[in-house]
ZAPA-508030 format. One record per residue (C-alpha): chain; x, y, z; residue in three letters; residue number from 1. Coordinates in steps of 0.2 Angstrom, whole numbers, plus 5000, padded with zeros to 4 digits. Layout:
residues N
NODE | A | X | Y | Z | ALA | NUM .
...
***
This chain:
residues 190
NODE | A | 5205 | 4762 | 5072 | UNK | 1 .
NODE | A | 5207 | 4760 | 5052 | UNK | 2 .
NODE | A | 5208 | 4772 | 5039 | UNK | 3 .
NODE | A | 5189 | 4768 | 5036 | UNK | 4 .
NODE | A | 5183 | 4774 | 5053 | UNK | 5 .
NODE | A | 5194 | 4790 | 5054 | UNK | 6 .
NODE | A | 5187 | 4797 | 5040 | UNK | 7 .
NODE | A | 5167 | 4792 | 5045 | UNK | 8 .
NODE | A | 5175 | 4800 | 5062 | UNK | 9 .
NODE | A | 5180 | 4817 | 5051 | UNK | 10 .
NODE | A | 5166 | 4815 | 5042 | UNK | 11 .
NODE | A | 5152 | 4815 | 5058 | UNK | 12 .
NODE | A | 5164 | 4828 | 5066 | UNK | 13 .
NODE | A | 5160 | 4840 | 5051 | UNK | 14 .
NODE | A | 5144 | 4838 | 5050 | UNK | 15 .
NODE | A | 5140 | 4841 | 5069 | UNK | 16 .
NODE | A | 5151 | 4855 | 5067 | UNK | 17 .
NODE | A | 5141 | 4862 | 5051 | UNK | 18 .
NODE | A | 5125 | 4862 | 5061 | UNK | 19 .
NODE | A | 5128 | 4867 | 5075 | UNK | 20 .
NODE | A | 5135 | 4883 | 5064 | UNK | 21 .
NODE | A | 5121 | 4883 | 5055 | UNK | 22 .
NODE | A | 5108 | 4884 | 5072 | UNK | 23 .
NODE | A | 5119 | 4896 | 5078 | UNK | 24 .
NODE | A | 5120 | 4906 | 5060 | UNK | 25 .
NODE | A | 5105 | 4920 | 5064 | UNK | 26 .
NODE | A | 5091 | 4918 | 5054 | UNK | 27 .
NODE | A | 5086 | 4927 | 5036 | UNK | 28 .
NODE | A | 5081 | 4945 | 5042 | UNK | 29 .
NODE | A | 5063 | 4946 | 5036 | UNK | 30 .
NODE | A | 5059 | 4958 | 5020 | UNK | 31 .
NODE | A | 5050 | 4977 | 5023 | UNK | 32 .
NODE | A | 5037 | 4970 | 5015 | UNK | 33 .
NODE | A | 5033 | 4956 | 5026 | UNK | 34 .
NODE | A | 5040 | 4964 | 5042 | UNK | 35 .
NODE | A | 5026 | 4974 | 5038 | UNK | 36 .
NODE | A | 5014 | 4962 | 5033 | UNK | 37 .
NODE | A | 5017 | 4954 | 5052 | UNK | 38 .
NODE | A | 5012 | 4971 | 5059 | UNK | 39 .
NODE | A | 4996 | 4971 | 5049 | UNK | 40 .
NODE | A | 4989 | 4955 | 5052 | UNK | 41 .
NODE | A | 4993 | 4956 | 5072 | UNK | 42 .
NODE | A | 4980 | 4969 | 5070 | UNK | 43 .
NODE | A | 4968 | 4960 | 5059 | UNK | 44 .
NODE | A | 4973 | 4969 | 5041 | UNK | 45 .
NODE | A | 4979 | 4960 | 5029 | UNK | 46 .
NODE | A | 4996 | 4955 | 5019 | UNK | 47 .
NODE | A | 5005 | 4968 | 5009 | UNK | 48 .
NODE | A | 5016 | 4963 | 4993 | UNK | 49 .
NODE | A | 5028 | 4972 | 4984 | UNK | 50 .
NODE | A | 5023 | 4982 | 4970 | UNK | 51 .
NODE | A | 5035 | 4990 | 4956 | UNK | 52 .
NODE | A | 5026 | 5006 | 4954 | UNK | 53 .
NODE | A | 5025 | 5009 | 4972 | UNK | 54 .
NODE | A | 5042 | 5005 | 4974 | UNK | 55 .
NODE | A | 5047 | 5017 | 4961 | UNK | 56 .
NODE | A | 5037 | 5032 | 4968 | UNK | 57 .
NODE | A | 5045 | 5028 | 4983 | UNK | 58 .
NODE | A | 5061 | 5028 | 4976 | UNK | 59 .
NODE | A | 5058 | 5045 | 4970 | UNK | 60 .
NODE | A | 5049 | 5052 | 4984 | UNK | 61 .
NODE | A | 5065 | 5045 | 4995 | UNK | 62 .
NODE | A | 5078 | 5052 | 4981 | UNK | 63 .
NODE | A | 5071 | 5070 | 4980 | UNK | 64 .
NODE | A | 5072 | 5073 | 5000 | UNK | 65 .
NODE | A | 5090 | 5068 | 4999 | UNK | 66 .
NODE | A | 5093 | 5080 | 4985 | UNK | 67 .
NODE | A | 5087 | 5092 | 4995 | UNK | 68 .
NODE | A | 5091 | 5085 | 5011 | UNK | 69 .
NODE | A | 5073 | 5090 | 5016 | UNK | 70 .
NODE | A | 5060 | 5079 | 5025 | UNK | 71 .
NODE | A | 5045 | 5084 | 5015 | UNK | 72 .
NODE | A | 5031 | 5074 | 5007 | UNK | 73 .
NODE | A | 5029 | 5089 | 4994 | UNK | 74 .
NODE | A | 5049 | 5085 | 4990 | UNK | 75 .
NODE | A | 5040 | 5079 | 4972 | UNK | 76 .
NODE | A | 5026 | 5088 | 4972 | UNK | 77 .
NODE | A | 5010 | 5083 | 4979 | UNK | 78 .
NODE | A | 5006 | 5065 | 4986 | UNK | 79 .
NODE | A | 4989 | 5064 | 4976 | UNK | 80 .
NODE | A | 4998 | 5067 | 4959 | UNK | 81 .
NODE | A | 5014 | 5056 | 4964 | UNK | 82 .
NODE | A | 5003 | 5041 | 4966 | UNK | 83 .
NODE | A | 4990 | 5043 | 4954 | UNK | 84 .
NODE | A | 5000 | 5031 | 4940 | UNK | 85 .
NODE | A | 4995 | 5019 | 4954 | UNK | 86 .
NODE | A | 4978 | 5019 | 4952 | UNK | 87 .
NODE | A | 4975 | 5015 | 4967 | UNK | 88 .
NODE | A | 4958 | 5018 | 4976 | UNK | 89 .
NODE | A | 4967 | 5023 | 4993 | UNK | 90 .
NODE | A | 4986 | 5026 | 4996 | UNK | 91 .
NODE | A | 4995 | 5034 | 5012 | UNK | 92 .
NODE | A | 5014 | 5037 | 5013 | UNK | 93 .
NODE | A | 5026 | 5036 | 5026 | UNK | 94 .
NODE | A | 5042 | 5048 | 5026 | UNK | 95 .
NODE | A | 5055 | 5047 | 5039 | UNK | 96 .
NODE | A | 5075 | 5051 | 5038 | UNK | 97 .
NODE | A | 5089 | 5045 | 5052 | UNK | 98 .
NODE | A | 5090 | 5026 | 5053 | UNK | 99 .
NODE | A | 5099 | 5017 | 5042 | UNK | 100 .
NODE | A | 5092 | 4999 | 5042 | UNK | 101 .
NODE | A | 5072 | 4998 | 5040 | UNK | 102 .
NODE | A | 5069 | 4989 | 5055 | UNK | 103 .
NODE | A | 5072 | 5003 | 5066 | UNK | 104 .
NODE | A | 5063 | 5016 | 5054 | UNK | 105 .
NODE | A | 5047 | 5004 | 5055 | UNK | 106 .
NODE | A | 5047 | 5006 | 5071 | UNK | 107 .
NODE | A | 5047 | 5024 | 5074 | UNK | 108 .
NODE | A | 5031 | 5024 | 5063 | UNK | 109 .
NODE | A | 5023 | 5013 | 5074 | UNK | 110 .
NODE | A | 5025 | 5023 | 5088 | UNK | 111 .
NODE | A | 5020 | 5039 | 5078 | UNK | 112 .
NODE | A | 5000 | 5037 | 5078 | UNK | 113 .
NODE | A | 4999 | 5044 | 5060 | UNK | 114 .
NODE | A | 5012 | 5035 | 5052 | UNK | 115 .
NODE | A | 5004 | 5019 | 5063 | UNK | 116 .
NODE | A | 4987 | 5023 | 5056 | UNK | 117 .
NODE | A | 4995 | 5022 | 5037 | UNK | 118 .
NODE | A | 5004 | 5007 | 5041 | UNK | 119 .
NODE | A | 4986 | 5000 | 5046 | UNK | 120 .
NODE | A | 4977 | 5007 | 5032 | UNK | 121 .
NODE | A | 4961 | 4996 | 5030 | UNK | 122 .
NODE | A | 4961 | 4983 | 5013 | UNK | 123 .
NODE | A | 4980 | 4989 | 5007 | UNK | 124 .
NODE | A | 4987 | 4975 | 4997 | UNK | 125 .
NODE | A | 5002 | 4983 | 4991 | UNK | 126 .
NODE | A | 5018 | 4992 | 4996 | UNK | 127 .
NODE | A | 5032 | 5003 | 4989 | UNK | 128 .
NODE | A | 5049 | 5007 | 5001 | UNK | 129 .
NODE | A | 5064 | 5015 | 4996 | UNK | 130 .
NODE | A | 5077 | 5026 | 5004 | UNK | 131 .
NODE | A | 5090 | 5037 | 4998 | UNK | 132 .
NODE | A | 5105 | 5044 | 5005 | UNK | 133 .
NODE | A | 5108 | 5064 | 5005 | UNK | 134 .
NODE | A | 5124 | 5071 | 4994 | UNK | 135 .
NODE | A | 5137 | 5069 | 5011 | UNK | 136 .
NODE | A | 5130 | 5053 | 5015 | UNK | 137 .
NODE | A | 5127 | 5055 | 5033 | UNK | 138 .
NODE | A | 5107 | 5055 | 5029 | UNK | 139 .
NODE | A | 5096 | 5042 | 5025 | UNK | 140 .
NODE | A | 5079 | 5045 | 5020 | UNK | 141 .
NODE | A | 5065 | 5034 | 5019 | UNK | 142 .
NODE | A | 5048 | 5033 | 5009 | UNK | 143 .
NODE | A | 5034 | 5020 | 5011 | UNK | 144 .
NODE | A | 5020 | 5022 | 4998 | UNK | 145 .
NODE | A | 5005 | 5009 | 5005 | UNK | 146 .
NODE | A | 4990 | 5007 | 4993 | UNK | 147 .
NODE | A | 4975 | 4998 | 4989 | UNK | 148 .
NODE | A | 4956 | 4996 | 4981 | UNK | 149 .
NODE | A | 4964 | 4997 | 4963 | UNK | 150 .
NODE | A | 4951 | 5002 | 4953 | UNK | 151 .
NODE | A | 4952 | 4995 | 4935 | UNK | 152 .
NODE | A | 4953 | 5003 | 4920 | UNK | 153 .
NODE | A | 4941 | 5010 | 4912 | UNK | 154 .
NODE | A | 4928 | 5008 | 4923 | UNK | 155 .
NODE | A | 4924 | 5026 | 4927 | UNK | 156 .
NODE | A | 4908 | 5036 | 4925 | UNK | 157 .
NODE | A | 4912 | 5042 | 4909 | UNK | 158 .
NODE | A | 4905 | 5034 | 4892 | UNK | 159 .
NODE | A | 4889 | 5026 | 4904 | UNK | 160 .
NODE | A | 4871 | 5033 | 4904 | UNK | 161 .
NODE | A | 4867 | 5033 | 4926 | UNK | 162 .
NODE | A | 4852 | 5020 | 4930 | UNK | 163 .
NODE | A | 4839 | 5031 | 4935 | UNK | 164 .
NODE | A | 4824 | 5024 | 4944 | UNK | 165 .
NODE | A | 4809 | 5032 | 4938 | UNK | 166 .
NODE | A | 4794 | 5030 | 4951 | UNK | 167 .
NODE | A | 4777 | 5031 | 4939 | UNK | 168 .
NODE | A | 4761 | 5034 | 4950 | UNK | 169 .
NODE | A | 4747 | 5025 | 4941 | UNK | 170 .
NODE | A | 4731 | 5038 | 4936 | UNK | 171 .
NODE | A | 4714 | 5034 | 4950 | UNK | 172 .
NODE | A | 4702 | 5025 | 4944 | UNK | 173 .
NODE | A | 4689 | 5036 | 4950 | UNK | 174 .
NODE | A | 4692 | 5051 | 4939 | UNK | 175 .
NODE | A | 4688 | 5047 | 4921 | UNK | 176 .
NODE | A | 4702 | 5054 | 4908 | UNK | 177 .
NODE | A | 4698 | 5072 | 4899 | UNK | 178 .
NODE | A | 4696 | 5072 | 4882 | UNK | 179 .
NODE | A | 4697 | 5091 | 4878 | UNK | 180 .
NODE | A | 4715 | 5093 | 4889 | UNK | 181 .
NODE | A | 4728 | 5096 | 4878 | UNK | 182 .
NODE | A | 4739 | 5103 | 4890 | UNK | 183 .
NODE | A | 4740 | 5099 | 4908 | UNK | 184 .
NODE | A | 4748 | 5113 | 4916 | UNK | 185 .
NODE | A | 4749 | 5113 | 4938 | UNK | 186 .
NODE | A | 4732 | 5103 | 4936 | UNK | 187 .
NODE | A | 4724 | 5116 | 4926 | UNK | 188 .
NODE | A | 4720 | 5111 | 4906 | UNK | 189 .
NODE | A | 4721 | 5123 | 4894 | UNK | 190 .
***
């Protein structure tokens, strides 16, 4: 064999060799996001995206119950505040501490009905996750924030007159109009 052929030779050898690693390499982990998205959509909700305000009430939901190495949604304050800068129509959280990888923290709010019922909640379109470690580092804490309905601004009740529908019952024909009635009072004139 020529010089030539040796090196096709090397050359197919590397390339065999490159994809079999490559079949064998394990495949690109899946994000939060769309880990979650798979659960939804098996139970006919729909996709969730990342959202950067979520993430960041998240972050400091997840950061304040390592500060205080306490698992509590009110680690903040309360949840209706937190998430108002949202302004989202509906939100839910999820809190959890223990695991450190997202994967085996999903799952445990599966298989909690309450956290399952968040993770389900009907027309969410956005997501925040974050977790946090305590000060020794033994602890990781997690917050999911799910939302959706935003509402846009501006649109509220203020500044607009309501629609009122007004139902006009139109005078009988029978009874002719009086003339000296100037004012009708429980159908007495005076």
């Amino acid at each position: 064999m020529g010089t030539r052929g040796t090196m096709m030779h090397r050359v197919a050898g590397a390339m065999i060799a490159g994809l079999l690693l490559l079949a064998a390499a394990p495949a690109m982990a899946e994000t939060p996001a769309e880990l979650i998205s798979s659960f939804r959509l098996k139970h006919g909700e729909v996709r969730v995206v990342r959202d950067s305000t979520l993430d960041r009430i998240a972050m400091d939901q997840a950061r304040a119950m390592a500060a205080k190495d306490d698992l509590s949604h009110d680690a903040l304050g309360p949840f209706n505040r937190r998430v108002a800068p949202a302004g989202a129509g509906r939100a839910a959280e999820n809190i959890a501490y223990g695991y450190d990888n997202f994967e085996k923290t999903l799952g445990q709010w599966i298989d909690s009905s309450g956290h399952r019922k968040n993770l389900l909640l009907h027309n969410a379109s956005r997501i925040g996750i974050a977790s946090a470690r305590n000060a020794g580092g033994k602890r990781t804490y997690w917050a999911m924030v799910i939302a959706g309905d935003y509402e846009p601004k501006g649109k509220g009740k203020k500044g607009k007159e309501p629609l009122v529908a007004v139902k006009r019952e139109a005078a009988p024909a029978s009874k002719p109009k009086s003339s000296g009635c100037h004012i009708k009072l429980l159908s007495l004139c005076i």
